[in-house]
N, CA and C of each residue as an Amber inpcrd file, in Angstrom:
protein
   318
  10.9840000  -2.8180000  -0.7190000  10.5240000  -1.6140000  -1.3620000
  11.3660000  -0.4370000  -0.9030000  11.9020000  -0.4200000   0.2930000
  12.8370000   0.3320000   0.6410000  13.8620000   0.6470000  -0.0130000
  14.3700000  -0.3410000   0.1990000  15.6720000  -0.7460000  -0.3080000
  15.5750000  -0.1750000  -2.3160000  14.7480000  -0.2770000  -2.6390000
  14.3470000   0.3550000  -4.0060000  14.5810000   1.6480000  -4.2240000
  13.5630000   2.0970000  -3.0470000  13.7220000   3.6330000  -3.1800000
  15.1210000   4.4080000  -2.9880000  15.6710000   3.7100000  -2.0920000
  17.2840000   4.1710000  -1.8500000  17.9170000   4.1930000  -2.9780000
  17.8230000   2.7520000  -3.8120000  18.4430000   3.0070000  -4.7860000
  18.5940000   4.0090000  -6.0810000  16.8040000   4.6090000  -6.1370000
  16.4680000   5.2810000  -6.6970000  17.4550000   6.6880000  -6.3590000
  17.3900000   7.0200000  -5.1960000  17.0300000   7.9620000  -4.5430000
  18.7080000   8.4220000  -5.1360000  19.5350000   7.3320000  -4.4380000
  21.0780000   7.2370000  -4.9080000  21.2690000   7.6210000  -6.3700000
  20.4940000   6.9780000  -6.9750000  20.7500000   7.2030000  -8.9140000
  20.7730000   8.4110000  -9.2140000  19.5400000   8.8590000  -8.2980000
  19.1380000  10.3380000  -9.1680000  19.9630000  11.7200000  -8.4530000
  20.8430000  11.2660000  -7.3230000  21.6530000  12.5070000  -6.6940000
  23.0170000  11.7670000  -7.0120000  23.7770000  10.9250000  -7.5700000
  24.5430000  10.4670000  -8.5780000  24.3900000  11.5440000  -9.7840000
  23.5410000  11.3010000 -10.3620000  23.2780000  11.5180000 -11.5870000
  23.0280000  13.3020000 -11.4830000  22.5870000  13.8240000 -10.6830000
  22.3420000  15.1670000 -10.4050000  24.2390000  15.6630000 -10.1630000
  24.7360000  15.1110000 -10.0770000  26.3600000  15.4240000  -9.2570000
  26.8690000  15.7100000 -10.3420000  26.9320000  13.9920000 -11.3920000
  27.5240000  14.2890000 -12.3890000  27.4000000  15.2090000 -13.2610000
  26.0720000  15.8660000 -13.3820000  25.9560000  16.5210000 -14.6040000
  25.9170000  17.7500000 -14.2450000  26.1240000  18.4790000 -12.9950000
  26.8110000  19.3940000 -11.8180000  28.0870000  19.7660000 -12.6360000
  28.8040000  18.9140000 -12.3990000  30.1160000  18.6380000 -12.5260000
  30.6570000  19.3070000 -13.9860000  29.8170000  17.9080000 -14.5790000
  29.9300000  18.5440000 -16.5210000  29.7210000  19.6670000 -16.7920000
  28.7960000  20.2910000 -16.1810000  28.4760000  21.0880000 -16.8510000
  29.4050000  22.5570000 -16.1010000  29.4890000  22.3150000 -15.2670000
  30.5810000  23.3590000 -14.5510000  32.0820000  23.1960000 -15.5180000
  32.7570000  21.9260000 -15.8360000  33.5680000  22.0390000 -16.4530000
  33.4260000  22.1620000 -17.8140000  32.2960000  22.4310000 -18.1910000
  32.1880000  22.5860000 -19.6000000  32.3110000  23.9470000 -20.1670000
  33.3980000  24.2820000 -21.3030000  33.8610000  25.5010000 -21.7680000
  31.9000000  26.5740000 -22.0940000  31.5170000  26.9100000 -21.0910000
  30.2500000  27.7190000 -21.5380000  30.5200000  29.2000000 -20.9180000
  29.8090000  30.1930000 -21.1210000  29.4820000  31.3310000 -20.5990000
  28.5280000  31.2120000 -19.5690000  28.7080000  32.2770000 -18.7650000
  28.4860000  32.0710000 -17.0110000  27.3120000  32.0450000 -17.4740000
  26.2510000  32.4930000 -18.0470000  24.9260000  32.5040000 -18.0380000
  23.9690000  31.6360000 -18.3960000  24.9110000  31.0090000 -19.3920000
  24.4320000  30.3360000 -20.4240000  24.6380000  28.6650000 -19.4250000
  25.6430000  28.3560000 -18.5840000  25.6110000  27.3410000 -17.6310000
  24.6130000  27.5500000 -16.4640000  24.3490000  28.7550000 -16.2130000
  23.5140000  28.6270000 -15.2900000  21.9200000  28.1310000 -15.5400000
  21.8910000  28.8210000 -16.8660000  20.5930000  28.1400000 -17.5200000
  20.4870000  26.7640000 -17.4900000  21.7160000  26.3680000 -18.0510000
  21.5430000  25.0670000 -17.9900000  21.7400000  24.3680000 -16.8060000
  22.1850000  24.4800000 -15.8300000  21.8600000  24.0410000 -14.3640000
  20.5630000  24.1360000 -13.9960000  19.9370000  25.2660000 -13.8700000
  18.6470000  25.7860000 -13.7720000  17.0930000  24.4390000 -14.4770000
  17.9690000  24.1750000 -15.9190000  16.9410000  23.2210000 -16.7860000
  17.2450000  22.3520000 -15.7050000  18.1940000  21.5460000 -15.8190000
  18.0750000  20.0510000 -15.6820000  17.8920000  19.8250000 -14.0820000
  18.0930000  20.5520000 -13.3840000  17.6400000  20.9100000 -11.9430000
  15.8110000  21.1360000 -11.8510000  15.3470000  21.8500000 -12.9970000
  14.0910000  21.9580000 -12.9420000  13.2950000  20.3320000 -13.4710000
  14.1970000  19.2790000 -14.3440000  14.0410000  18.0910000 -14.7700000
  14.1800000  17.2210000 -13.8790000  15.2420000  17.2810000 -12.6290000
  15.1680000  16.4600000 -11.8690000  14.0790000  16.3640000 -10.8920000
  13.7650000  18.0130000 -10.6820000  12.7330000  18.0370000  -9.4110000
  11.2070000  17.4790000 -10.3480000  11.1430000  17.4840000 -11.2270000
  10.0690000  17.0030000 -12.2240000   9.8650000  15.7020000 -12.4380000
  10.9710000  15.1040000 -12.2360000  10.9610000  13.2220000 -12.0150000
  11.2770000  12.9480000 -10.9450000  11.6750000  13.4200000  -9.6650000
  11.7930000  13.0710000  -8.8000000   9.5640000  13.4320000  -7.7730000
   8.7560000  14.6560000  -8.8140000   7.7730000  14.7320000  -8.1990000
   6.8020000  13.3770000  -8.9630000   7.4100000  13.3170000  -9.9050000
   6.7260000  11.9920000 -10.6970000   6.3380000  10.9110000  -9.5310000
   7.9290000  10.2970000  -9.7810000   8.0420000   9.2520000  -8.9230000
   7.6380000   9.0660000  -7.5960000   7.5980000  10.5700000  -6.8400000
   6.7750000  10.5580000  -5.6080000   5.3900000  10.0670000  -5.7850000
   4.4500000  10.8820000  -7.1900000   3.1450000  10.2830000  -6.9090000
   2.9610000   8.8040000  -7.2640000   4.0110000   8.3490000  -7.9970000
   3.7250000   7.1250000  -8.8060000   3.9170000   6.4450000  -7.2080000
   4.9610000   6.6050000  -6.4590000   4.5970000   5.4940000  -5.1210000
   3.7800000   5.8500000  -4.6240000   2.9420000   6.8440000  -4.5300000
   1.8720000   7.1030000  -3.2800000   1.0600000   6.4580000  -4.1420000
   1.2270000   6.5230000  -5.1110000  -0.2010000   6.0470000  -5.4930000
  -0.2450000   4.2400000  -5.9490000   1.1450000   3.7510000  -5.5900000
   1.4940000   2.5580000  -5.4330000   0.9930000   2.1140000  -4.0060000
   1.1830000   2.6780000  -2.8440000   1.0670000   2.6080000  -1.8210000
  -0.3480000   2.5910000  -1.3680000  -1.2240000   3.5150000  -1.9410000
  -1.9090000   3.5230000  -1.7960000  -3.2440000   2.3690000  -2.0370000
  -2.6840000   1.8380000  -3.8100000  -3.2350000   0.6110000  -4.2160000
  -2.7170000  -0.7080000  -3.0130000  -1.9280000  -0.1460000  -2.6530000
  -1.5830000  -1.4510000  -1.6910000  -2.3440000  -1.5410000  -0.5120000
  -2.4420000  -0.5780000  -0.2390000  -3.4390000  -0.7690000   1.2140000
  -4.7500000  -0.9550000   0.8770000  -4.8520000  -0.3400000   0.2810000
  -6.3750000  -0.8440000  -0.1700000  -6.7760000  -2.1140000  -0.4450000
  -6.1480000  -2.3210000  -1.0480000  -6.0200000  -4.1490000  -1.1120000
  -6.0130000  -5.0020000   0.0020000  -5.1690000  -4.0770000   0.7490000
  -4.8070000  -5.3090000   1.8950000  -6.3410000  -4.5980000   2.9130000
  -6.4990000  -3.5230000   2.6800000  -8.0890000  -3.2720000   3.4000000
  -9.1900000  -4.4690000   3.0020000  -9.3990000  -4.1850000   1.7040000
 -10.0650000  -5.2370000   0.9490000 -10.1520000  -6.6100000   1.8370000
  -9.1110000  -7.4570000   1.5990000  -8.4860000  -8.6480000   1.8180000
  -9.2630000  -8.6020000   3.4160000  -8.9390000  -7.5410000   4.3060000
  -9.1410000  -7.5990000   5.8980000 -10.7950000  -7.9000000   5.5760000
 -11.5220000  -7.0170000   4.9840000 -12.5560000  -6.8400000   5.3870000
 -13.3080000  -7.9670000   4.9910000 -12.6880000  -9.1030000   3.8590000
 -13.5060000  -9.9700000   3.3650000 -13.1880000 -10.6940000   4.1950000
 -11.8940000 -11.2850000   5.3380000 -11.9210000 -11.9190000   5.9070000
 -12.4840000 -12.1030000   7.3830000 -12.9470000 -10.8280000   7.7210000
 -13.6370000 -10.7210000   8.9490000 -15.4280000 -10.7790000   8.3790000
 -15.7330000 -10.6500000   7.4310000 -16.7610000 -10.7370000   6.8620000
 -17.5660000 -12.2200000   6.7570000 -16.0440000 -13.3740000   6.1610000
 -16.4340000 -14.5400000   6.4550000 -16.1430000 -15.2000000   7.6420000
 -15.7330000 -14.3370000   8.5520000 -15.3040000 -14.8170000   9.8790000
 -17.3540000 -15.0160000  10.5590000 -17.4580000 -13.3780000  10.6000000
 -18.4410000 -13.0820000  11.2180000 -19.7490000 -13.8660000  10.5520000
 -19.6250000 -14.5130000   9.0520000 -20.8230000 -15.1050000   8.5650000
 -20.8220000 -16.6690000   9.1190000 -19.5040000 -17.2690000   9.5300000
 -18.8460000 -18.3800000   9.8710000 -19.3560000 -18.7010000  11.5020000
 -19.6790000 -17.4500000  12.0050000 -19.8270000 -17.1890000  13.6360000
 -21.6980000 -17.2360000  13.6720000 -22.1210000 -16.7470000  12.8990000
 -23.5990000 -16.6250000  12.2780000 -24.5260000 -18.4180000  12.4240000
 -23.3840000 -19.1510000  11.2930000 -23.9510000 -19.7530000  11.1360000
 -23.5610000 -21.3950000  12.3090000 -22.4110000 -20.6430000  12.9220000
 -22.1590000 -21.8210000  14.4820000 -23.3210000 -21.3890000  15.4700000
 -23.5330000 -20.3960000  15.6000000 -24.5950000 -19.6440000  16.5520000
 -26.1090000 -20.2830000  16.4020000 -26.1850000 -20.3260000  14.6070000
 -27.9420000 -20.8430000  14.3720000 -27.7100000 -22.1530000  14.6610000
 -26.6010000 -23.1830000  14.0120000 -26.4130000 -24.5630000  14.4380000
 -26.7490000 -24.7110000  16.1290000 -25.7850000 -24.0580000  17.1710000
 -25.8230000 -24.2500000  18.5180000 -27.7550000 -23.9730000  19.1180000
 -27.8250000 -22.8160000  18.7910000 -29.7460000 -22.7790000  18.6600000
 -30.4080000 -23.8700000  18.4710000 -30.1620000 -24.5460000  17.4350000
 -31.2500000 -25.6760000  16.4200000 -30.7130000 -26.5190000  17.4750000
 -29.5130000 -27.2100000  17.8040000 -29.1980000 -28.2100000  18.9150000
 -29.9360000 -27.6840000  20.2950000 -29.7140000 -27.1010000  20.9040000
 -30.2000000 -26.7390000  22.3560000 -31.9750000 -26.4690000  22.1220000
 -32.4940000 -26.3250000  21.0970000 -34.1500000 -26.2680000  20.7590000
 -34.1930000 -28.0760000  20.5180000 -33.3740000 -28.7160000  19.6920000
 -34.1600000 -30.1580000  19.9260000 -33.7060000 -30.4270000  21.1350000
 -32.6510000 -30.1470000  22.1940000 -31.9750000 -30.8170000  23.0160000
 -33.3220000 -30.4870000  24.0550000 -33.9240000 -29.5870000  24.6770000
 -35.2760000 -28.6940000  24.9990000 -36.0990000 -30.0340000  24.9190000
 -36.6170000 -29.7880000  23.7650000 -37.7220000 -30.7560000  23.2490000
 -37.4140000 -31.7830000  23.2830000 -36.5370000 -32.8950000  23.1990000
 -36.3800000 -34.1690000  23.9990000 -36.4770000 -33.9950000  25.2860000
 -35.7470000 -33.2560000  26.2070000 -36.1820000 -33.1030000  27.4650000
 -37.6040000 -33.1750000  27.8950000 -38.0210000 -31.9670000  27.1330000
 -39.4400000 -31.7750000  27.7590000 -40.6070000 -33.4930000  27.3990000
 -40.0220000 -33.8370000  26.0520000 -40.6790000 -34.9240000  25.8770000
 -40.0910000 -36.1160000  26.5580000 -39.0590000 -36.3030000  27.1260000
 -38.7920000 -37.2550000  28.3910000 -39.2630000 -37.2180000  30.2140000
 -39.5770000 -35.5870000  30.3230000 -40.3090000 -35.5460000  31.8160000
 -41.6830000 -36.0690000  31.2330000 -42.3820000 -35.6030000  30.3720000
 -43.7510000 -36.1030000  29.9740000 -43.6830000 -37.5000000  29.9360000
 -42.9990000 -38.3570000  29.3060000 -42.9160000 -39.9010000  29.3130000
 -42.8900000 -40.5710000  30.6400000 -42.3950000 -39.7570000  31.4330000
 -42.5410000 -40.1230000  32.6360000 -42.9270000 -40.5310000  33.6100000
C-alpha cells in the first residue's frame, strides 16, 4: 500500500511539473498564465485532498475490520475457556461424589 501511494504521489508531482513547464512555455500573457497556474494548482490540491480522504477512509475500513476480526476471536476464545471451565467443574463434582461414595462403601 505504500509503495502505491509513492507511486501516486510521484504521478501527481510529475504531472504538476509538466504542466508547470507547458504552461510557462506557452506563448500567453503574464496574467492570463498565472491564472492558469493558479487553476490547475487549485485542481491538484483538490485531488490530491480527495485522495487523502479516500485512504483515510480506506484505512480506516481496514482497521475496523481487523478490530472486528480481534474481537470475534477473543470472544470465541473466552466462550471456548467458559465452556473447558464448566466441563473441568462437572468432572471434579462427579470425581467428589465417587469419592465421597467410596469412603461410605467402606
Amino acid at each position: 500500500m505504500k509503495d502505491q501511494s509513492k507511486i501516486i504521489a510521484a504521478l501527481l508531482v510529475g504531472a504538476a511539473a509538466g504542466a508547470a513547464l507547458g504552461l510557462l512555455l506557452a506563448p500567453e500573457k503574464g496574467g492570463e498564465l498565472r491564472d492558469d497556474i493558479a487553476d490547475y494548482v487549485n485542481d491538484l490540491v483538490s485531488a490530491a485532498k480527495t485522495k487523502a480522504q479516500e485512504t483515510a477512509e480506506n484505512i480506516k475500513e481496514y482497521s475496523n475490520s481487523k478490530v472486528d476480526s480481534v474481537k470475534s476471536r477473543f470472544s470465541g476464545a473466552v466462550s471456548d475457556a467458559d465452556d473447558a471451565l464448566g466441563e473441568a467443574k462437572a468432572k471434579a463434582k462427579n470425581a467428589s461424589a465417587d469419592l465421597n461414595s467410596a469412603v461410605q462403601n467402606a
